[in-house]
N, CA, C and O of each residue as an XYZ file, in Angstrom:
372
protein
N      12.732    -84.458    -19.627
C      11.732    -83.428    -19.431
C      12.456    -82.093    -19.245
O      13.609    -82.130    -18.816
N      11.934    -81.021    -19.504
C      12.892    -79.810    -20.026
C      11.962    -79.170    -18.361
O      10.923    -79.518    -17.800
N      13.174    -77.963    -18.033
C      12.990    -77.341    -16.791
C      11.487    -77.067    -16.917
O      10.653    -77.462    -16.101
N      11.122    -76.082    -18.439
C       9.565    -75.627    -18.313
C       8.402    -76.502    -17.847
O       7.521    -76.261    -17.022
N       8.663    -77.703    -18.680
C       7.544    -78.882    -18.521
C       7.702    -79.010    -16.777
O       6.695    -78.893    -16.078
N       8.718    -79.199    -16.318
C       8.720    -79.256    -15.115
C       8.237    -78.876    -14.349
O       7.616    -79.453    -13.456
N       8.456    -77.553    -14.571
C       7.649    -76.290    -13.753
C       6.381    -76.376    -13.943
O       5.653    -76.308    -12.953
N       5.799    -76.549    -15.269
C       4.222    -76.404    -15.391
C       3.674    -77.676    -14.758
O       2.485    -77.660    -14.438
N       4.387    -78.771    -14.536
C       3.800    -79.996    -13.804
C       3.415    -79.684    -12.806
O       2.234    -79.805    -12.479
N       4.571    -79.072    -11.873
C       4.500    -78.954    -10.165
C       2.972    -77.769    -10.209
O       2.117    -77.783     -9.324
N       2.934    -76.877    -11.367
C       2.136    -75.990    -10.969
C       0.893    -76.520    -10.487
O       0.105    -76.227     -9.588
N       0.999    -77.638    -11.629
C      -0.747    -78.544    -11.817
C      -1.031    -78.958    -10.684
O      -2.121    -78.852    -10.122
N       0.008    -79.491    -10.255
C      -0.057    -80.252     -8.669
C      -0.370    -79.355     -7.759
O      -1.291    -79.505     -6.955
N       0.307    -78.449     -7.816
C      -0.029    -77.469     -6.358
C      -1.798    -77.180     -6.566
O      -2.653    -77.548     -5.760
N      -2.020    -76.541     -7.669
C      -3.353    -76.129     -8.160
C      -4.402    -77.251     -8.305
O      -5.243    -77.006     -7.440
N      -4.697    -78.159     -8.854
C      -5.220    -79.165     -8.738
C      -5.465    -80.414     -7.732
O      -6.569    -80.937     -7.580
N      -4.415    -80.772     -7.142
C      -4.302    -81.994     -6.289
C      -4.366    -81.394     -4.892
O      -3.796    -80.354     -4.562
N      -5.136    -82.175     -4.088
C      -5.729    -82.069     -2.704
C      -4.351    -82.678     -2.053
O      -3.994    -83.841     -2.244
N      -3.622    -81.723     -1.252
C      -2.394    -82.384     -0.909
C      -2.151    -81.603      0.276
O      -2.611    -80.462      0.224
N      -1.232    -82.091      1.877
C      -1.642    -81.429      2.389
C      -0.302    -80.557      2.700
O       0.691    -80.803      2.015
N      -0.228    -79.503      3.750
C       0.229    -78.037      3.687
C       1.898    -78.451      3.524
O       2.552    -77.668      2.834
N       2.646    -79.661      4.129
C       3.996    -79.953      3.936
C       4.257    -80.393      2.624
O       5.160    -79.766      2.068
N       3.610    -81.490      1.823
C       3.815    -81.494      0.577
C       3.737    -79.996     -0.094
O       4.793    -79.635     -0.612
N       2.869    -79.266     -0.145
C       2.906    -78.051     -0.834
C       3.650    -76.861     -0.912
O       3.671    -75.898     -1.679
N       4.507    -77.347      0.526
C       5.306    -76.725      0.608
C       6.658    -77.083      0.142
O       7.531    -76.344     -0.313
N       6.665    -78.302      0.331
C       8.238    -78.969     -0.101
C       8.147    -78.616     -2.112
O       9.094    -78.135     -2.735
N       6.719    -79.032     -2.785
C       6.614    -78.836     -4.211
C       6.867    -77.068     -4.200
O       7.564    -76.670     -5.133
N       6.497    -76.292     -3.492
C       6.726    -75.003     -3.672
C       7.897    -74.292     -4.056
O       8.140    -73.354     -4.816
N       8.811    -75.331     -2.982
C      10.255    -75.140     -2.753
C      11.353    -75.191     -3.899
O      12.351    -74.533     -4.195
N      10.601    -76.427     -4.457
C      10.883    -77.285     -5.906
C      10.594    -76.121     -6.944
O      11.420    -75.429     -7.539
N       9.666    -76.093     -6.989
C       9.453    -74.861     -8.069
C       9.979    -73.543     -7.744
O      10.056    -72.877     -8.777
N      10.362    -72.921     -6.740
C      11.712    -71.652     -6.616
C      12.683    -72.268     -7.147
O      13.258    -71.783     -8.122
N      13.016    -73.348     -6.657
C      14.528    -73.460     -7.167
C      14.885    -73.945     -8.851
O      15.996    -73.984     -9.379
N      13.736    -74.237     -9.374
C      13.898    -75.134    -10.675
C      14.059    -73.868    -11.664
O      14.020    -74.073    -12.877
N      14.252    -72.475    -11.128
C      14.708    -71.222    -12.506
C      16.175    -71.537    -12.881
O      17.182    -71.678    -12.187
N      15.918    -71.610    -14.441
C      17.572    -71.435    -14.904
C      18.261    -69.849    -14.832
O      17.947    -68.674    -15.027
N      19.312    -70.609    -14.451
C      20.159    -69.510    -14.032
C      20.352    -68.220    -15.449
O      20.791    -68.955    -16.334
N      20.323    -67.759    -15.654
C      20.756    -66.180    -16.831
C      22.243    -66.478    -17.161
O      23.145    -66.513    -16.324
N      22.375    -66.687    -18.502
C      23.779    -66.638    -18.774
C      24.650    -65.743    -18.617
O      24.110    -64.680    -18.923
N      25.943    -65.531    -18.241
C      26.707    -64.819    -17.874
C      27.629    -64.737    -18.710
O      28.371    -65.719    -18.670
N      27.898    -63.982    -19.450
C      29.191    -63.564    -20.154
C      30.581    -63.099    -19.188
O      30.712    -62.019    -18.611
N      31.366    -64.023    -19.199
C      32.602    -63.861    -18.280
C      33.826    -63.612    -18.784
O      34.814    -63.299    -18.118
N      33.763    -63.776    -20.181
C      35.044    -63.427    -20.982
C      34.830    -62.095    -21.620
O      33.792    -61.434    -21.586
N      35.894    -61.809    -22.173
C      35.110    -60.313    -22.858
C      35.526    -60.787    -24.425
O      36.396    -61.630    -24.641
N      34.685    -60.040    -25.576
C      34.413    -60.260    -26.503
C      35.069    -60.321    -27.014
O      35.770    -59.317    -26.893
N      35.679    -61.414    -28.136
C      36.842    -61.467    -29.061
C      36.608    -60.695    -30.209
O      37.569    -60.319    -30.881
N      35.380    -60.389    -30.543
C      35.079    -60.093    -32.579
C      35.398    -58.751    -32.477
O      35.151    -58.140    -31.437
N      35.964    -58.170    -33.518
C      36.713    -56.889    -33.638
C      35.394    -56.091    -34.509
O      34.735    -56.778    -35.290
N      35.149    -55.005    -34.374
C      34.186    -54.064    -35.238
C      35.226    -53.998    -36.791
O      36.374    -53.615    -37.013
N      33.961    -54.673    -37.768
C      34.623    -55.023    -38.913
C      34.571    -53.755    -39.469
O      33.418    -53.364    -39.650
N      35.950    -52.550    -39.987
C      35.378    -51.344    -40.953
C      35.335    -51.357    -41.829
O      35.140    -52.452    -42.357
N      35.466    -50.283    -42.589
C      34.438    -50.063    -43.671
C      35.378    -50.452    -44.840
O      34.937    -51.028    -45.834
N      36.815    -50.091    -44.681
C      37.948    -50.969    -45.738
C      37.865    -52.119    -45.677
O      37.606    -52.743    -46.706
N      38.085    -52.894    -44.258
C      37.569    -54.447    -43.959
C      36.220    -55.039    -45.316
O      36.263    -55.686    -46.362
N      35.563    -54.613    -44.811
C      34.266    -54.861    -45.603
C      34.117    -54.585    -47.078
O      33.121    -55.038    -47.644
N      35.203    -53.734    -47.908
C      34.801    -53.459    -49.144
C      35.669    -54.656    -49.701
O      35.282    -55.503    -50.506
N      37.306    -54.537    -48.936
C      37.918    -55.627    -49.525
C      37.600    -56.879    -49.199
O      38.323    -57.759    -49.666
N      36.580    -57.232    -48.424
C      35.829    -58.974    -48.773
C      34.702    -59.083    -49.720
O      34.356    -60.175    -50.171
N      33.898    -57.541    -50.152
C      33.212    -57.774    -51.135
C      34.216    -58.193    -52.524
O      34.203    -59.254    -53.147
N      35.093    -56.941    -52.768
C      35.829    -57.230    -53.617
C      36.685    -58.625    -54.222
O      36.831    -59.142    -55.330
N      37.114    -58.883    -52.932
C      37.517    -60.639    -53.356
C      36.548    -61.157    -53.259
O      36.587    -61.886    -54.250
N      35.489    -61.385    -52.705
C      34.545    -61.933    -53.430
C      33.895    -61.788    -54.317
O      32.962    -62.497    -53.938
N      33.596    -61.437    -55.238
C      33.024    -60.398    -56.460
C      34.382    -60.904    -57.382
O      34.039    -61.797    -58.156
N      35.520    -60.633    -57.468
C      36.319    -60.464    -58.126
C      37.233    -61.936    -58.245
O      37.782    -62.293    -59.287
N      37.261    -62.499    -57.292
C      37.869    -64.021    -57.580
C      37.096    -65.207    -57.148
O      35.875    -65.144    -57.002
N      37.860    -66.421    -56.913
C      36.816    -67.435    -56.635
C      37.538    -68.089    -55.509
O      37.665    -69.303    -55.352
N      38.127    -66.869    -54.527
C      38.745    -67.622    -53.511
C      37.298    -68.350    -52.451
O      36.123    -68.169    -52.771
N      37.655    -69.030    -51.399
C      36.652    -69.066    -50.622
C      36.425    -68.318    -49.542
O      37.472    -67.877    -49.068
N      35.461    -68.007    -48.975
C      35.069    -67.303    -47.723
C      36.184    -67.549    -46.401
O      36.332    -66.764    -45.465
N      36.813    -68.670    -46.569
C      37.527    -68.785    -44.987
C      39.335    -68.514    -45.662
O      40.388    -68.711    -45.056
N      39.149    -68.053    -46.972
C      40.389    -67.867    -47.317
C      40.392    -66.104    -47.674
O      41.331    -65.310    -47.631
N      39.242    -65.935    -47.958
C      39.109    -64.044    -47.873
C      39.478    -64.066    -46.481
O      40.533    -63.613    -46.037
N      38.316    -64.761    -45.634
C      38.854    -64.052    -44.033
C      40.037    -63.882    -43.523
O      40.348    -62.969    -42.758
N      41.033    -65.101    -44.086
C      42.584    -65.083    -43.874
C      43.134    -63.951    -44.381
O      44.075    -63.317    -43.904
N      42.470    -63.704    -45.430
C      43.522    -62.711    -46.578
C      43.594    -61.351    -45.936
O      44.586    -60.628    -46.026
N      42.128    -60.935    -45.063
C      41.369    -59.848    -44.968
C      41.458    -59.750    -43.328
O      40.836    -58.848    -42.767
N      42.134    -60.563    -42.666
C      42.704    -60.295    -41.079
C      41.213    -61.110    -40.332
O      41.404    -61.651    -39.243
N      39.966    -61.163    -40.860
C      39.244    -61.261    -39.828
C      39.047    -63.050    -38.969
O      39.228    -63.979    -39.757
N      38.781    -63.370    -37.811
C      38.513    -64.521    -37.040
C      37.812    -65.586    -38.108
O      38.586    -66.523    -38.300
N      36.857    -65.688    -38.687
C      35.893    -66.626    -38.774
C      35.699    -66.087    -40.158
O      35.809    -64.952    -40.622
N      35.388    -67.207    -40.661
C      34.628    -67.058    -42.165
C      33.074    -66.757    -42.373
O      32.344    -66.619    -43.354
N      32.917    -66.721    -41.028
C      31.291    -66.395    -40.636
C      31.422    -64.946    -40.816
O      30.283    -64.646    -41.175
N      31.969    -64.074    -40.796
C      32.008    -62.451    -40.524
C      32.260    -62.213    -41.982
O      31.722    -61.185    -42.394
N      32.861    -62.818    -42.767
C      32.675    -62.909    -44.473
C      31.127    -62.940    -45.166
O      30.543    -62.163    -45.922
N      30.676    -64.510    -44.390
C      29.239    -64.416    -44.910
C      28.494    -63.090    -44.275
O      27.525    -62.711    -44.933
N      28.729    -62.518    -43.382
C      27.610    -61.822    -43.000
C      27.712    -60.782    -43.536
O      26.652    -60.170    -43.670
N      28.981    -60.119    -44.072
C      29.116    -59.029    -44.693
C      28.325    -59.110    -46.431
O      27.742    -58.155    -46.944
N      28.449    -60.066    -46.888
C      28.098    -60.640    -47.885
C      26.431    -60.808    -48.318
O      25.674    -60.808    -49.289
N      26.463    -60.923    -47.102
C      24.919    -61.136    -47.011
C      24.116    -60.228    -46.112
O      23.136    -60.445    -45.399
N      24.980    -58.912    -46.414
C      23.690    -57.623    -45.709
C      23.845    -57.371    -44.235
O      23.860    -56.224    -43.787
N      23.976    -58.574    -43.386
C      23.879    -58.613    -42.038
C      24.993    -57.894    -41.001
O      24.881    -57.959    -39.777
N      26.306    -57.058    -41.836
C      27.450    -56.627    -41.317
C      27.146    -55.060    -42.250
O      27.502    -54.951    -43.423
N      26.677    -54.316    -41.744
C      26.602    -53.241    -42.334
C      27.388    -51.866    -41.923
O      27.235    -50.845    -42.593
């Protein structure tokens, strides 16, 4: 059962079911504490701002040979062959 379902259960209960003031309080309790926590970014960001030479020379090898995407990225300095597709595909502008 996922945290939400959870939460919307206890709600039913508090709201619906004739229960008396210590149960409602202990389910109350239950439902403060059942929020997921907010993710925290604790590292700092590895991906480099791809420029604008970066980006022409992965169109270009791509366009121009039949290397693959994780072998442009090698060729072309960047982490991931994912930052290839995205340039490729509009999303790295």
């Amino acid at each position: 059962m996922t945290i939400h379902k959870t939460r919307s259960l206890i709600c039913t209960v508090l709201e619906e079911c004739q229960i008396d003031t210590r149960a409602k309080s202990l389910l109350q309790a239950a439902l403060d504490a059942s929020w997921r926590a907010p993710a925290v970014r604790t590292a700092p960001r590895l991906k480099m701002q791809v420029s604008d030479t970066v980006k022409a020379q992965v169109r270009a090898l791509a366009y121009s040979t039949d290397m693959t995407m994780g072998q442009i990225a090698d060729r072309v300095g960047l982490r991931i062959q994912g930052r290839v597709s995205e340039i490729l595909n509009g999303k790295r502008k």
